[in-house]
C-alpha positions, 0 to 999 in steps of 0.5 A, a space after each residue: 534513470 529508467 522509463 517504460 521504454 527502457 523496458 524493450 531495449 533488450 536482444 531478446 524479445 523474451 526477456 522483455 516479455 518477462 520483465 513486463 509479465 511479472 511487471 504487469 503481475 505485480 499490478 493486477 496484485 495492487 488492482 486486488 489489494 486497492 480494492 480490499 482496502 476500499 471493500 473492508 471500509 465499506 464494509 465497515 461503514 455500511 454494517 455489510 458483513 457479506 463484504 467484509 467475509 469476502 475481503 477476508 476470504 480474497 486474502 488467501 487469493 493475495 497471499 498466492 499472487 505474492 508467492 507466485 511473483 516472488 517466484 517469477 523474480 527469483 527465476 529471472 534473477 537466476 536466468 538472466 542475471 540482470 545488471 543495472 535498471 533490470 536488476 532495480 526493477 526485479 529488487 524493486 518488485 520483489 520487495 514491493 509484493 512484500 508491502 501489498 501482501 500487508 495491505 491485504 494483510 491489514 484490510 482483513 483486519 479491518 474486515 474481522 472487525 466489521 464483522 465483530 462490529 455488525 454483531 453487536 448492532 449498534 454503530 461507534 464513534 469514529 466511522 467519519 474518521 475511518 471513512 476520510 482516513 480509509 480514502 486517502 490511505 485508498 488513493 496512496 495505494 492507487 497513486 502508488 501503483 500508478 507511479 509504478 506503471 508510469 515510472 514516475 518518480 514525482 508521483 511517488 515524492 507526493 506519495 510519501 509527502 502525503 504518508 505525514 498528512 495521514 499520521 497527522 489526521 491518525 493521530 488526531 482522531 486518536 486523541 478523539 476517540 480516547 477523549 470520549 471513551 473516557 467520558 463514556 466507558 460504556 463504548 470503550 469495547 465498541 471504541 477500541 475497535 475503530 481505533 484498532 481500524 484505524 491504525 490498520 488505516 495508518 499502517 496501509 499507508 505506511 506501506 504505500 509509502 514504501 512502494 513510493 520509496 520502492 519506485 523513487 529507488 526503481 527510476 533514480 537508482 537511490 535507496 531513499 529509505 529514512 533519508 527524509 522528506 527533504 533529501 527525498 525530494 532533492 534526490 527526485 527533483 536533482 536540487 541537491 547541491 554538491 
C-alpha cells in the first residue's frame, strides 16, 4: 500500500523532489481542467459566449501541460527506473493526464456549443439537466483528484460507485429530450445540441471514473479496470475472501 509519506523515503533527496514535482504537475493540470468544465456549463447556461471563447482557448494551455508531464514521466523512468509504488505512481500519472486532456477535450465541446447556442437567442429545453449533471461530473473530477492527493483509496471507490448514478440521470434526461422533440420538431436543431453537451457531460464523467480506478490501482497495486463495482470495493476495502 502506498501513502504520501512513502513519497520521502527515498536516498536521494532529488528523486523525492521529482516524484513530487511532476505529482504536483499533474494537479495543477486537473485544478485547470475542473475549472473548464465548470466554465463551459456556465457558459452554456448563462448564454455567456465570452467565457465559453476562453475555455475553448485554455485548451491548447492543457494539451501543453499533458505533453510536458508525459515528458517528465518518461524522463524519470529512464533515470531512476523506479520499482514497485514509484513505478505505480509514474504509470499512474501517466496514464491519468491522458483522462484530463479529454475532460478538456469535452469541456470545449460543450463550450463550441454555447457559442453555437448564444447565436441563435433562444434557450432550449434541457439547461435544468446540464446544470444538475454538469455539478456532479464537476465534483467526480474534484473528488478524483482529491483521491489522488490524499492517496486515498476509498474516495476513489466512491467516485466510481457514483459514474452509475450519473449514467442513470444521462439517460433519463436522454429519454426526455427526444420525447419533446418528437412533440416539437421545431427544436429538434436547438435539442440535439444540449443532448450533444450532455453526452460530453457523461463522458467527463467516464473519465474520472478512470482516474478513480487510476489511484485504486496507485494505493492497492490492482489494476481494477472492468472488474465491477462489487470486486472494485472488495479489492479497496480487503473483504474479498479466499
Amino acid at each position: 500500500m502506498i501513502n504520501k509519506d512513502s513519497l520521502t523515503h527515498h536516498i536521494s533527496q532529488q528523486f523525492n523532489a521529482e516524484l513530487e514535482e511532476v505529482r504536483s504537475h499533474l494537479l495543477a493540470m486537473g485544478g485547470l481542467v475542473e475549472k473548464q468544465v465548470n466554465d463551459s456549463v456556465t457558459a452554456l447556461i448563462e448564454a455567456d459566449s465570452g467565457l465559453a471563447q476562453q475555455v475553448r482557448e485554455i485548451d491548447d494551455q492543457i494539451n501543453q501541460m499533458e505533453r510536458n508531464i508525459d515528458e517528465e514521466c518518461v524522463r524519470i523512468l529512464a533515470r531512476r527506473q523506479p520499482a514497485a509504488s514509484d513505478l505505480r505512481l509514474i504509470i499512474s500519472i501517466s496514464k491519468s493526464v491522458i483522462d484530463l486532456e479529454r475532460i478538456g477535450d469535452e469541456s470545449s465541446k460543450i463550450a463550441k456549443r454555447a457559442i453555437e447556442l448564444c447565436e441563435t437567442g433562444e434557450a432550449p429545453r434541457g439547461y435544468v439537466e446540464v446544470r444538475h449533471i454538469g455539478d456532479q461530473v464537476r465534483k467526480m473530477v474534484q473528488q478524483a483528484l482529491d483521491a489522488f492527493a490524499r492517496f486515498d483509496a476509498d474516495l476513489a471507490l466512491s467516485v466510481a460507485q457514483y459514474d452509475k448514478t450519473v449514467d442513470r440521470e444521462y439517460k433519463t434526461a436522454l429519454r426526455e429530450l427526444v420525447t419533446y422533440m418528437m412533440e416539437d420538431p421545431r427544436a429538434i436543431s436547438r435539442v440535439l445540441s444540449i443532448i450533444w453537451v450532455l453526452r460530453s457531460l457523461e463522458r467527463i464523467g467516464d473519465h474520472a471514473r478512470n482516474i478513480a480506478e487510476l489511484v485504486i490501482y496507485l494505493v492497492r497495486g490492482t489494476d481494477v479496470r472492468h472488474l465491477g463495482l462489487a470486486r472494485m470495493q472488495e479489492e479497496v476495502q480487503g473483504t474479498r475472501s479466499e
